[in-house]
N, C-alpha and C positions, 0 to 999 in steps of 0.2 A: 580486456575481459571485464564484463560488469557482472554484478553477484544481486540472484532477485531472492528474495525473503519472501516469503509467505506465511499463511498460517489459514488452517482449514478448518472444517468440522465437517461438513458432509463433502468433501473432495473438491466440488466445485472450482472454491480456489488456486485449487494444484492444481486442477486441467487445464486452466485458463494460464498456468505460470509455464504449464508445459506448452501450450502452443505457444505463447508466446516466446519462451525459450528458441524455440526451431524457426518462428519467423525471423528473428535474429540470425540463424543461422546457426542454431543448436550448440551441443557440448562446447564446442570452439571458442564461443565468443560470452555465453553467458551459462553461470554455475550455480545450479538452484537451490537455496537452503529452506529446510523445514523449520519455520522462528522455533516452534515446541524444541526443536534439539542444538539453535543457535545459540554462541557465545558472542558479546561483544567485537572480543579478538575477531573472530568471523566476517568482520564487517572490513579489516584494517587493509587487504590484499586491493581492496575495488577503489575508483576515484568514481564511479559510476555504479548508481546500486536502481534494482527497481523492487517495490515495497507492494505488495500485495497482502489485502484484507475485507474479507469478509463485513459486515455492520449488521452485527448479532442484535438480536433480541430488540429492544428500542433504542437505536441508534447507540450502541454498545460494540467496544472493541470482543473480539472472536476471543474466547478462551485464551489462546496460545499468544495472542498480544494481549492481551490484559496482564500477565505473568510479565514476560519480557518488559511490558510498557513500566509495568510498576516498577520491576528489578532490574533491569538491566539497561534499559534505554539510554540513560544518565551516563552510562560509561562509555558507550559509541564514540568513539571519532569521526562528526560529519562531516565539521571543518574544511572545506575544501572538495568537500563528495556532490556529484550532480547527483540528485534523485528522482526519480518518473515513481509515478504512482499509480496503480490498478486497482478496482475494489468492486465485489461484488456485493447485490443487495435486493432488497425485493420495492419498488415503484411505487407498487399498488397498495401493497398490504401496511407498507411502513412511509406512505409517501411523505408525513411529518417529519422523519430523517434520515432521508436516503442518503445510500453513502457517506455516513456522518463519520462511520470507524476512518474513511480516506482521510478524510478532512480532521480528525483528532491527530493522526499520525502525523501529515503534512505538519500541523501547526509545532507540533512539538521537534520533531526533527530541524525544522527552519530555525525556530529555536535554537537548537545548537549546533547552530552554524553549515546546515545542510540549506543546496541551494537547487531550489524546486525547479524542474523543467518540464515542459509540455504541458496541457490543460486539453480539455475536451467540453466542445460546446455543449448547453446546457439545451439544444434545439431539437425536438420530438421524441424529449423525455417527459414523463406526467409526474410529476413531481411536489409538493408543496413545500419543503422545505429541506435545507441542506447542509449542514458542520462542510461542504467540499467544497462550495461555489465561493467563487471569491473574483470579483468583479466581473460577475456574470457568466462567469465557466466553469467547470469543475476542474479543481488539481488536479486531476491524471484523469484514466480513462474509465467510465461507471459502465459497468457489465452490468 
């Protein structure tokens, strides 16, 4: 079973963690938490997590990870945890740091001992700059 975290503000985020939830193959296999109402503990059941985030305002963690990041992150056990990453953002309007909330997230999880999986090419996105691309691709997938 893997356990996906999110954190929203105009929902976006959740729909994107609910479909991807079902392409997994729904309830079954993967159990959606909303980070505003995670604890640490929360994280300890899963060896496979997937991290979804919004890239608020200029390239800024969403509300509900900014709290978490600050307060709670540090206590996670990744240790041993595969991580996939999702992040939604706007291209055009923010192209100086798109998807940068993924890419803060990745850096610090890797950190402590979380080990990143998947990446998603960086090819007919418009984009100028990125906190998520790291040798040419972005850490999980940019919505």
């Amino acid at each position: 079973k893997m356990g996906l975290f999110f954190g929203t503000t105009t929902g976006k985020t959740e729909e994107a963690a609910e479909k991807i939830k079902e392409e997994f193959g729904g309830d079954e296999v993967v159990t959606i938490h909303d980070i505003s109402e995670a604890s640490p503990e929360d994280f300890d059941g899963y060896q496979n997590v997937i991290i979804g985030c919004p890239t608020w305002d200029i390239g800024e963690l969403q509300s509900d990870w900014s709290g978490f990041y600050s307060e709670e992150l540090d206590n996670v056990k990744f240790t041993g945890k595969k991580v996939a990453y999702f992040g939604t953002g706007d291209q055009i309007g923010y192209a100086d740091n798109f998807q940068d909330a993924m890419g803060i997230l990745e850096e610090k999880i890797t950190g402590l001992g979380g080990t990143t999986i998947g990446s998603w090419s960086t090819e007919g996105y418009d984009h100028e700059d990125s906190k998520a691309v790291k040798d040419g691709k972005f850490v999980g997938f940019a919505l």
